[in-house]
Phi, psi and omega in degrees: 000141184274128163274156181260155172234151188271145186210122189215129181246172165223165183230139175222138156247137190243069201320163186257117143315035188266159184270001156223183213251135176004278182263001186219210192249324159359137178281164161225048171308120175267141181087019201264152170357149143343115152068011199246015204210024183235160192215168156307283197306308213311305182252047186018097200256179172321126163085325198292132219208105184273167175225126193289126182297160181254339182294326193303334197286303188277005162275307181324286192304341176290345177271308168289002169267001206248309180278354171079037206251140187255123163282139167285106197277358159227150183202174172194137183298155165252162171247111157285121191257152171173144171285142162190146195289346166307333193234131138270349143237052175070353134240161178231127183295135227180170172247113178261303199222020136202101164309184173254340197222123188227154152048043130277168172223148194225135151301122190229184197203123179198115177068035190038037151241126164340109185225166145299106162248137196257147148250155219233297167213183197208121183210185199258157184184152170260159188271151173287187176295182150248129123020024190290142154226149162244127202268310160348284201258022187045054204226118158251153200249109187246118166271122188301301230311298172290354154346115153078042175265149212238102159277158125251135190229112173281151190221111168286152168282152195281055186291334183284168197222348191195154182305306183323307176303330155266306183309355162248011155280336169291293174339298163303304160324303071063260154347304197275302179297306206304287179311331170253357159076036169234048156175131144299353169046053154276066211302031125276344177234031160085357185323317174227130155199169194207174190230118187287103146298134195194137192210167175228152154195119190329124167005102162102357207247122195285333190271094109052115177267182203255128206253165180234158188256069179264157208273159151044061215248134172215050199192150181261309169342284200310306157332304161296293152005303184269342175262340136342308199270304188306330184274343167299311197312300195299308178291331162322303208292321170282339209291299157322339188078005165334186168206100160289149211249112177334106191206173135314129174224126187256165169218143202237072170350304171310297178262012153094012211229174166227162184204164171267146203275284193210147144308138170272153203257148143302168181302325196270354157293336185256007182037067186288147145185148204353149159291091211275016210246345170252186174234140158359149133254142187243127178230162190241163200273339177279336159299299185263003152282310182293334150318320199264318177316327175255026146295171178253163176317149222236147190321283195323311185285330213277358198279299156356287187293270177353307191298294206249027182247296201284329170077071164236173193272148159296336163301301155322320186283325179298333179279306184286322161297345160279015176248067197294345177292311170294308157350307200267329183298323198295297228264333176278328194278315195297356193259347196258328180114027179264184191275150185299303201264033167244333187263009162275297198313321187271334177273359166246356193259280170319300171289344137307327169301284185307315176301330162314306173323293216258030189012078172223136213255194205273330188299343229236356179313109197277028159228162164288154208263342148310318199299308210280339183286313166330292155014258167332283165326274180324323173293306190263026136245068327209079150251015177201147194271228172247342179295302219291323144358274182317337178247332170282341201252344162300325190280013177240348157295333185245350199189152153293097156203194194255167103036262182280004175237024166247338220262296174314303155327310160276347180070045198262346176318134142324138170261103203250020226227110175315328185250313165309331177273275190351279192307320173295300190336302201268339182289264239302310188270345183256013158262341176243092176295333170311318175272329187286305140004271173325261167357300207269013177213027139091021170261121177254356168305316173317347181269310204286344170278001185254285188338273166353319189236026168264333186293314179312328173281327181290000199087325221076015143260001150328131195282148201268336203264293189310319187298293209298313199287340199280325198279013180256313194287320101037285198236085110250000000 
């Protein structure tokens, strides 16, 4: 049987967080009314004459200065033609042959080897309409609102080999966007998404296989999933004496499947030419020097900085910088004076939970990163334990206070006091003689169940240090 290697480029579209649309003025509220967000540019009627937003033009180049991409000191929109019942007026304004962003690269790391993926370009485009269909009354529904939302669509080389490798090339992007502040990449509200090129050919054979297109992948599940289903499909298909056939392809989540679309059209299907309705764009080098200056620290160096600054694990540093809102709550609270790996510890465990809990998004924490450094601080001078911890930070999800005044209220102080632990300390060991037992023949989990149940007599305010010494000294 022959074997096959998987050869995968991706196209990523990147919505822009600008507060109108490409060419007009239009809001780009995600969730607003039916219809309630469209203008004549939006669907481009007669005499109606758009004009290029310029953030989207500094949003671009910050991505592409962000990807290691040479910006383009001219560039110019394109007309892409094509019919889809989504463009209503029938072509999309697009970029063909001078992107704004060309020849970058992204590191990416997936099953703990390191690779290179070129981008080839990064270029601007509006996004179409949207779609409802009712299978029922056999009626589709069409909304103006995303017309003209200000894209980017990166476009890779084909360098991936395997779904880990794109999904952690997405990521990086993802990441990245997120962190320099051109998108939110809410790949539930279409924010991010992306479309798989995907091709197979047997081990050792230099050419190129014949590739397919799924469309619209807006999830990493589905990504992985879908390159998955497609690269069994495609090696079957030969396995078999098949032929693939270039095509489009969509997936369907639910069932597990890929299915065909469309024939994929060629470039010269789409019959590009100049956008006559714009002008050039010019960025002067001094403008796109000013730009580069103002990124921010960028994931790869801040992941870096976390190890060997913070002495945090790579997993950790890899958790946290892909949330850059927790990233950035991190850099604040260690800067207010909390502990590196205790204030991790609460932004990948706790705060996460309770924000879920209280359906609010990582942007949204309702104390400041002083609170949490203020916190910290009290658990490791044991005026709280780490439970008690654990509960001053739910009650700071509810209520306005500090720390020591959610603490005070409650009557949450530690108990440090040598004849009170003593007494829970010997109730704990005369109700389980069995773990006291256990302990004393060389099981040592059996301490951390005594432990467990002084705290438990205690509230969870027994100082945790004093308990582990009085019960060691106790059953030694």
């Amino acid at each position: 049987m022959t074997a096959y290697e998987t050869v995968i480029g991706l196209e990523i579209h990147v919505e822009l967080a600008t507060k109108s649309k490409i060419f007009c003025s239009c809001s780009t509220t995600f969730g607003a009314d039916v219809n309630t967000q469209g203008c004549p540019v939006c669907l481009g009627l007669p005499g109606a004459l758009p004009v290029i937003n310029e953030k989207v033009v500094e949003f671009a180049a910050k991505a592409g200065l962000a990807t290691n991409c040479r910006v383009a000191n001219y560039c110019k929109m394109d007309r892409k033609n094509y019919f889809y019942p989504d463009l209503p007026k029938a072509y999309q304004i697009s970029q063909y042959d001078l992107p704004i962003c060309e020849d970058g690269w992204l590191d990416i790391e997936a099953d703990g080897t390191g690779k290179r993926v070129g981008i080839i370009r990064i270029h601007m485009e509006e996004d179409a309409g949207k779609l409802t269909h009712n299978d029922k009354t056999g009626h589709s529904y069409f909304d103006v609102n995303r017309c003209g939302v200000p894209l980017l669509e990166i476009v890779t080389q084909p360098h991936m080999n395997s779904a880990a490798e794109a999904k952690a090339m997405l990521e990086n992007i993802k990441e990245i966007m997120e962190t320099i502040g051109v998108s939110d990449c809410k790949m539930e509200e279409g924010s991010l998404r992306c479309d798989v090129n995907l091709s197979v050919r047997p081990i050792g054979q230099e050419a190129f296989g014949t590739r397919t297109e799924t469309k619209n992948l807006n999830s990493f599940r589905s990504v992985v999933n879908s390159i998955s289903f497609e690269e069994k499909r495609q090696i079957r298909v030969l396995e078999t004496g098949g032929k693939i056939i270039q095509e489009t392809r969509r997936w369907d989540d639910e069932l597990g499947v890929g299915y065909s679309m469309r024939s994929k059209e060629n470039e010269q299907d789409y019959r590009y030419f100049p956008e006559p309705d714009l002008v050039p764009i010019v960025l002067p080098q001094e403008k796109i020097d000013a730009l580069k200056e103002s990124l921010p620290e960028l994931p790869a160096i801040r992941r870096n900085r976390y190890k060997t600054v913070y002495g945090l694990s790579d997993a950790d540093a890899r958790q946290l910088v892909f949330v850059p809102a927790f990233a950035n709550f991190l850099d604040e609270a260690i800067a207010a004076g909390a502990t590196p790996k205790a204030a991790a510890n609460f932004l990948m465990v706790g705060i996460p939970f309770l924000l879920k809990e209280n359906n609010l998004t990582e942007n949204q924490i309702p104390f400041s990163p002083a609170i949490l450094a203020e916190l910290i601080a009290l658990i490791e001078n044991n005026t709280i334990s780490s439970s008690i911890g654990s509960q001053v930070l739910a009650e700071l999800f509810s209520q306005k206070a500090s720390p020591k005044e959610i603490i005070e209220a409650k009557g949450w102080s530690q108990v440090s006091d040598t004849g009170l632990i003593s007494q829970a300390v010997a109730a704990a060991i005369a109700e389980n003689p069995q773990s006291a037992a256990d302990y004393k023949s060389g099981k040592g989990q059996a301490l951390g169940f005594l432990v467990g149940q002084v705290m438990r007599a205690t509230g969870g305010k027994a100082n945790p240090k004093m308990v582990n010494e009085e019960l060691k000294k106790r059953l030694s």
